[in-house]
N, C-alpha and C positions, 0 to 999 in steps of 0.2 A: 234700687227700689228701697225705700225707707220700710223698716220693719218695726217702727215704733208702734208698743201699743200701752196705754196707760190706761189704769183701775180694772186691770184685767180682775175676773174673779179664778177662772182656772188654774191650776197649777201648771206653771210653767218651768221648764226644764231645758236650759241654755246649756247644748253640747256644744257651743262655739265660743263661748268666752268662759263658759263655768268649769265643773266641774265634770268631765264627760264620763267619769267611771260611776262616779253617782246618780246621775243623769240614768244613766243604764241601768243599771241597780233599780231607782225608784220607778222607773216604769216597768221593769220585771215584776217589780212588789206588785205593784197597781193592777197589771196584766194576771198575775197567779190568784189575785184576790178576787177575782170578777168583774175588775174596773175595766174602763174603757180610755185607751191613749192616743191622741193623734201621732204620726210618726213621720216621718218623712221619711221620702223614698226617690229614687234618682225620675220616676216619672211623675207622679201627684203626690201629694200629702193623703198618708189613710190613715183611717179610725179605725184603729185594731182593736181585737177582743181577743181572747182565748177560742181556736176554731172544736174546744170539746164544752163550751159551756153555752147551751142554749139559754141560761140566765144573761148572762156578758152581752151574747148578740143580739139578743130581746133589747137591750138598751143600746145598742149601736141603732138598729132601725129605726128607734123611738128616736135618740137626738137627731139623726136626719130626716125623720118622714118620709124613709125610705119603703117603697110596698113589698109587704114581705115574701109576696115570689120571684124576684129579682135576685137571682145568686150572688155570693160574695165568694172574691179571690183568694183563697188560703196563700197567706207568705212561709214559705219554708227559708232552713239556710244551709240543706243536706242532702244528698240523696237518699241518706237512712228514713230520713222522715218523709220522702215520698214515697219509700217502700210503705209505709207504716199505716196512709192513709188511702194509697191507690189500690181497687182491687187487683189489681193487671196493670203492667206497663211493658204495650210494644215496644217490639225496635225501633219505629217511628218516632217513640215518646226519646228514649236513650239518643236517638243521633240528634233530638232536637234540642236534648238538655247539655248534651256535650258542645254544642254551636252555639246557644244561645243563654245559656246561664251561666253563671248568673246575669241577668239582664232585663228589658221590658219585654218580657213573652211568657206567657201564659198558655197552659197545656190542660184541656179538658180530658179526665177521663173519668172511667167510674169508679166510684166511689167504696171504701170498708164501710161500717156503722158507726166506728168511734167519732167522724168527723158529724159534729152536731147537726140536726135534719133540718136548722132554720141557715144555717150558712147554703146550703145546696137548694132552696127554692123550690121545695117536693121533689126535686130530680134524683136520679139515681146514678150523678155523676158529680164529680166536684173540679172547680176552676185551681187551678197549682202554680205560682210563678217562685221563684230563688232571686229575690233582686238583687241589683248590685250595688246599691246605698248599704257603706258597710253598717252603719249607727241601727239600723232594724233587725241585720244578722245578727248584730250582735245583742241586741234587744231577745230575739226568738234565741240564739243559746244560751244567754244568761235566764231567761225564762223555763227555758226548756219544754216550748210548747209551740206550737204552728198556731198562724197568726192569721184569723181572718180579717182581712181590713177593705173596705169601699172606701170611697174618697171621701177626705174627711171636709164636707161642708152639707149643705140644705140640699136634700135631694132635688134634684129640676134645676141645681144654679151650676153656675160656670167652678169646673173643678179648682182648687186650692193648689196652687204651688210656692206659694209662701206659708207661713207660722201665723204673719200677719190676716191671711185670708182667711185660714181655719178661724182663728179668735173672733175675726167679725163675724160669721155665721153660728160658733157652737160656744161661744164663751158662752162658762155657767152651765153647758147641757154635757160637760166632758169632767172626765174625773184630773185628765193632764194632757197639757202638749209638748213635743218633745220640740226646741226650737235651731233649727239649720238652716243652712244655707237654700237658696231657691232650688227647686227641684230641676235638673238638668235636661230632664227632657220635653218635660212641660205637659204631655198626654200622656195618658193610662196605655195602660202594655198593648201589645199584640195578642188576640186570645182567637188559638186552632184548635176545632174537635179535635182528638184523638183515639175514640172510638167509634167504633160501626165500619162503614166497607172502604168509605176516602174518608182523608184528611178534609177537615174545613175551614176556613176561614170565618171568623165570627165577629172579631173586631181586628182591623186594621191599628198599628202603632209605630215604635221606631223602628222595630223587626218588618222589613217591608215585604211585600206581596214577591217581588222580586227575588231576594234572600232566600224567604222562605220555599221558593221553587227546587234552590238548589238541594236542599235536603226533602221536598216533599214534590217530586215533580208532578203527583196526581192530585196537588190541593186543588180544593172546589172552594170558589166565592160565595158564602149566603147571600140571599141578593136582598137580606135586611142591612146590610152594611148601607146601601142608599136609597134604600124606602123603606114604608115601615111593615114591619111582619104583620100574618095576617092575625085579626081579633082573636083574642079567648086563647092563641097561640103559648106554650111553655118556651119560653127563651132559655139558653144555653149559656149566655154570658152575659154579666152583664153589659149597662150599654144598649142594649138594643130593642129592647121594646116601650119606655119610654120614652117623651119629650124631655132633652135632658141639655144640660150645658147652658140653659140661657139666660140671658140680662132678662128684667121685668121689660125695658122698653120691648116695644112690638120691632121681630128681626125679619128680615131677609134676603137670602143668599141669592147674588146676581152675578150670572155667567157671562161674560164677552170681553172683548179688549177695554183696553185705558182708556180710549176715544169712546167707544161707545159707553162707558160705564159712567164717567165726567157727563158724558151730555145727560144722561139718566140720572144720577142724582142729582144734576144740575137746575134740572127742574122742580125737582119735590121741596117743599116747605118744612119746616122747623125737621131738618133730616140730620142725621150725622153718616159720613160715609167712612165706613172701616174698608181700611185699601192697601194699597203695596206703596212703595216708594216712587215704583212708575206713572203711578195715577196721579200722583202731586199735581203736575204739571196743568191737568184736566179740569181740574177738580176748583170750584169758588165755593161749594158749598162748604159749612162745615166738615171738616175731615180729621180721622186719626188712622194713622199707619201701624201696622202689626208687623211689615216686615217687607222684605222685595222680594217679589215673585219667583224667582229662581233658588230660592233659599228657604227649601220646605223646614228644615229642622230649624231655622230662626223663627218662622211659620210658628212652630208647635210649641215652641219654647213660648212665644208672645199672646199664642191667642186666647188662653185661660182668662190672663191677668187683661187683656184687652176688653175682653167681654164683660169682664169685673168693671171697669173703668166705664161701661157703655152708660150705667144708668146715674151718674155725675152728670152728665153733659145736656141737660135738661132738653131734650129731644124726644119727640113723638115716635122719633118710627129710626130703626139703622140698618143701612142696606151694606152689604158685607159682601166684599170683593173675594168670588168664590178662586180657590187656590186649584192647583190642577188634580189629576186622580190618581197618578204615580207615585212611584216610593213614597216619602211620606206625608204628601201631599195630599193621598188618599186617607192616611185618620185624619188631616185638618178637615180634609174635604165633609168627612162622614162626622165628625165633633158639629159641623157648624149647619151642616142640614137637619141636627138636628135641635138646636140652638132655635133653627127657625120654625121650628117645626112645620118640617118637610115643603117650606114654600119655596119656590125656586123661581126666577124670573131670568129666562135667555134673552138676551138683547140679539 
């Protein structure tokens, strides 16, 4: 993928051909001053702020037109620093961070007061993950601060997993971007209550529903994961209460085989069909492939930057060959219903 960008106005910071100790350094600077830095991270690109300075994150929701009861994910790179911000950490919490951090998984619990009260949403809990993109570790211990970051592009578009994505949506509205390689997993983490009587499920991601049995065999599914929570409702994670992930063109997510899906879009006018490789075959209308069907983590990797690519392709309407609901086929699944916001057509 070409990651050229010319007359950028933000400051950019190449940990891959440049200077990667200074690189770190000046996003520390930027981050301890109240700036705001896109980062990369092994599942999306975030816009990180300092998670003690409600000035910082005041301007992270503003460059995204993000709404401000929507929580943001705090990045740690320690255990010390989840003591420091969680009030309580079950054993649940310990065996999940031992199995799964650092990595895309995301652990709700409740909250001290030092963690700023616009990062948590009014809630009295906060979101915690330890990635495993080292360049943000070490970003948060060269800072020496917990890092809260949402994905860094246009609140409601399809999340960033290139340097190049970030700059088309936030050039000029970002103090720096930090620029890497593509993000490797392509979807935002896995995020589990870990508070109150069961574990929950809140977003689905590379940590699958599956996995996380073996260490949580009483998790409960939110059943916001595939539809939407009810009105006026306080969400938990982000991700789940609004319309989120999508190209301008008008989307919808369609269930059924390669034959039935080719004959359906087959028919609609000025359409583009986002599909699998299996559907090739079916398929005369316009088409673009995100990946073959049996290959969820190729799925999540493709389907950010595909959606990105949807509103190019001078089309009215994209109907989107829905992925299955296992491992992680489930975040693609739950990323792209709501891309459509929440339209579904069974064939």
């Amino acid at each position: 993928m070409n990651n050229t960008v010319k007359e950028i106005n933000t400051k950019r910071l190449d940990i891959i051909s440049g200077d990667y100790e200074k690189c770190i350094e000046e996003a520390s600077r930027i981050l301890k001053n109240q700036g705001i830095v896109a980062v990369p991270t092994e599942t999306v690109y975030g816009l990180a702020a300092s998670a003690f300075s409600d000035y910082a994150i005041k301007k992270v929701f503003e460059a995204k037109g993000r709404p401000q009861d929507n929580p943001l994910i705090v990045h740690i790179s320690n255990m010390d620093m989840l003591e420091s911000i969680a009030k309580s950490i079950p054993e649940s919490a310990r065996k999940c961070a031992e199995k799964f951090w650092p990595g895309p998984f995301t652990m709700v619990l409740e909250r001290k007061p030092v963690i700023a009260q616009s990062v948590c949403g009014g809630l009295d809990t906060v979101a915690v993950r330890m990635p495993s993109e080292k360049s943000i570790r070490d970003i948060i211990d060269c800072s020496g601060l917990p890092l809260a970051a949402p994905s860094a592009n246009i609140s409601g578009a399809p999340s960033p997993t290139t340097f190049s994505h970030v700059l088309a949506d936030l050039d000029g509205k970002i103090d720096a971007v930090v620029c890497g390689n593509t993000c490797e997993v392509g979807v935002e983490s896995t995020v589990v209550a870990l508070f109150g009587e069961k574990p929950r499920l809140l977003r689905p991601g590379a940590v699958t529903l599956e996995q996380l049995k073996e260490v949580l065999p009483d998790i409960e599914v939110d059943k916001a994961i595939l539809s939407q929570p009810e009105a006026g409702k306080k969400v938990a994670s982000p991700g789940m209460k609004y319309k989120h992930y999508a190209p301008k063109t008008d989307s919808f997510l369609v269930e059924g085989s390669s034959k039935a899906f080719g004959d359906f879009v087959n028919k609609k006018e000025n359409c583009l069909a986002l599909c699998f490789k299996e559907d090739e075959e079916f398929i005369t209308a316009k088409k673009m492939i995100y990946g073959t069907k049996n290959d969820e983590s190729t799925l999540a990797k493709n389907v950010f930057g595909a959606l990105r690519d949807v509103d190019g392709m001078g089309v009215s309407a994209v109907y989107i060959h829905a992925p299955s609901k296992s491992g992680v086929g489930l975040a693609v699944y739950n990323r792209l219903i709501r891309a459509a916001a929440f339209r579904v057509i069974e064939l």
